[in-house]
C-alpha positions in Angstrom: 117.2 -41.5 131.5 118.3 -43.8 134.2 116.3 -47.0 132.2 117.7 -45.7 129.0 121.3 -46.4 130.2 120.4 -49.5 131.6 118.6 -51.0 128.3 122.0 -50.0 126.6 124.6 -51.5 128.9 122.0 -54.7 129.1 122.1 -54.4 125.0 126.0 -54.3 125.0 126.5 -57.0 127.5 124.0 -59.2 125.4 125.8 -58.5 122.2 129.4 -58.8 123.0 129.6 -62.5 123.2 129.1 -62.5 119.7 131.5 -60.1 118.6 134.4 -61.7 120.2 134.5 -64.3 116.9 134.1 -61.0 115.0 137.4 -59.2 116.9 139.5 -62.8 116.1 138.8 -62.9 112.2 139.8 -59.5 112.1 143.4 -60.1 113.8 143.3 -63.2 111.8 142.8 -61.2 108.1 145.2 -58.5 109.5 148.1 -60.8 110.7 147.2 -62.7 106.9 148.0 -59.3 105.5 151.1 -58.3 107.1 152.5 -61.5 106.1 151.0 -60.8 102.4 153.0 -57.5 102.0 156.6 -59.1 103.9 156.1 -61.6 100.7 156.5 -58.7 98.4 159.0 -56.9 100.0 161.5 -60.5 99.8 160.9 -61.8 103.2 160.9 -65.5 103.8 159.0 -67.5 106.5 160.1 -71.0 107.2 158.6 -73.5 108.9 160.2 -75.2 112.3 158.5 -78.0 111.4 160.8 -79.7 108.0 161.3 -83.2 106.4 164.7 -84.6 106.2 166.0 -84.7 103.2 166.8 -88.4 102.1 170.5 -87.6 102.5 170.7 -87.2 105.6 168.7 -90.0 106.1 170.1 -92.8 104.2 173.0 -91.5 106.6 171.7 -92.5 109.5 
């Protein structure tokens, strides 16, 4: 019993580095998603990085 436990915290110890890519594609497609439905329902996102527009700078 005692081995048994040990092979399968040894097992899960081995395994999760490779999972953690795994956990960050997930919150990646789900945060991809949220923003995929907000579309629908009329919400916006800008972006705080913009262009000037050429009137403002033949202004300067």
């Amino acid at each position: 019993m005692k081995n048994k436990h040990l092979f399968g915290l040894s097992v899960l110890f081995a395994v999760l580095p490779f999972l953690t890519g795994c956990w960050m594609a997930v919150a990646a497609g789900a945060g991809a998603y949220g923003g995929y439905k907000m579309k629908e329902k009329g919400y916006t996102v800008q972006s705080p990085i913009t262009k000037k527009k050429n009137s403002e700078k033949e202004s300067d």
